[in-house]
N, C-alpha and C positions, 0 to 999 in steps of 0.2 A: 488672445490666443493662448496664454499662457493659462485660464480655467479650463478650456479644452484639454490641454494636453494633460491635466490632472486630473478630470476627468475620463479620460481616457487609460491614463493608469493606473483607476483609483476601478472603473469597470475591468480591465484586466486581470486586476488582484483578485474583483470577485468572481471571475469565470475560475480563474488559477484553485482556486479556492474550493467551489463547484466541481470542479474534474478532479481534484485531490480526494474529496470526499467518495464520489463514486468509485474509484479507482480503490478505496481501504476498506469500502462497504463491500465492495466485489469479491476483493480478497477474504475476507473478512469470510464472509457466506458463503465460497467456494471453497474454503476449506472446513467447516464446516458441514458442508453434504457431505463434502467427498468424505472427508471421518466417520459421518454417519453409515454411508455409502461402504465402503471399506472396510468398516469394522463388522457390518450385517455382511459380508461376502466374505470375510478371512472368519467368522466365527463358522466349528467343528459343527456339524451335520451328523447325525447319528448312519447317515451314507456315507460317511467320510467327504474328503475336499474333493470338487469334479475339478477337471484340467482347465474347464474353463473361466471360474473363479481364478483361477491365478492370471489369467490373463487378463479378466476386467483388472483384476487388483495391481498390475503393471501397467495397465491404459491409463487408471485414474492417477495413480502414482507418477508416472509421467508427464500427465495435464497439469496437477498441483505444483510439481515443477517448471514447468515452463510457464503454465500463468504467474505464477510467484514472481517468477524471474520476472516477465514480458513488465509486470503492475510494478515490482521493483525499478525497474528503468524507467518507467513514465512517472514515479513520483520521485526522482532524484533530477527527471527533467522539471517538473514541476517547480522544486525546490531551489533548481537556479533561474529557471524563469522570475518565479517570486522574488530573488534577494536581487535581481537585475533589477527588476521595478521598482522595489523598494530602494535600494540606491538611488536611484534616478531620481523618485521623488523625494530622499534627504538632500541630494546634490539640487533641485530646485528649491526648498526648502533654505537651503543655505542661500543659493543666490537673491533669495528676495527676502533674506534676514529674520526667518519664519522658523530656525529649524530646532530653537528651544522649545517649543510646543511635540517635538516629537522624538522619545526619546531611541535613539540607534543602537543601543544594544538590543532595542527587536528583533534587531537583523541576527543576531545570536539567537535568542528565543526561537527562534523561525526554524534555523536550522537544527534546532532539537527535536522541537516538535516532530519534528519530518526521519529524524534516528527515530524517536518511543514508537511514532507507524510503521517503519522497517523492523522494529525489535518486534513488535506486535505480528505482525505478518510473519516474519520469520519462524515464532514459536509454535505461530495458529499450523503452518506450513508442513514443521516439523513433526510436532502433534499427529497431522493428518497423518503424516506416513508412518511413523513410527508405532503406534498404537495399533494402528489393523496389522502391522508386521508380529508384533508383539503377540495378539491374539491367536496369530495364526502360527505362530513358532508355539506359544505354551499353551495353546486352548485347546 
């Protein structure tokens, strides 16, 4: 029973793992467009800016924050998910005198990793908005 059940959170980890990835590649490439997006819409037109650039450039600027946000909360759920598991299997580990083979301060490493992907999103995020603001205030 007791290979199952490590099994089992050893599969865990790697779905945990899988959906953290898609989740920072999402982000990642949603901010992104939207930059691309944004900055080709706040860049000056020799017609001047139409009224309705300002309003795609508040739609996308409002997506970029709330996905940010939504993909920020799913990888901070991630993150406890992961250190729950990971516990569980040092607390097995320990009960069956196994747990020098694995060293627990991962469980610290884990949760950095999972800060540099929110500092990363965060900046990718910032970038997006600030930059077509920027172009369109001095360009």
């Amino acid at each position: 029973m007791l290979k199952e059940i490590h099994e089992h959170i050893i599969h865990e980890l790697q779905q945990n793992a899988r959906t953290d990835t898609v989740f920072v590649l999402a982000a990642v490439l949603l901010n992104l467009v939207v930059l691309g997006i944004n900055w080709g819409v706040a860049a000056p037109t020799p017609q001047g800016h139409e009224s309705y650039t300002d309003i795609i450039l508040s739609l996308l600027i409002a997506a970029v924050l709330i996905m940010n946000f939504i993909i920020a909360k799913a990888l901070l759920a991630g993150r406890d998910t992961r250190l729950s598991l990971l516990s569980g299997l040092v607390r097995m580990y320990k009960d069956n005198e196994v747990d020098k083979y694995y060293d627990s301060s991962l469980l610290s490493s884990y949760s950095m990793r999972y800060k540099f992907f929110l500092t990363v999103i965060i900046i990718l995020g910032v970038i997006a908005i600030v930059v077509p603001l920027l172009v369109r205030i001095f360009g």
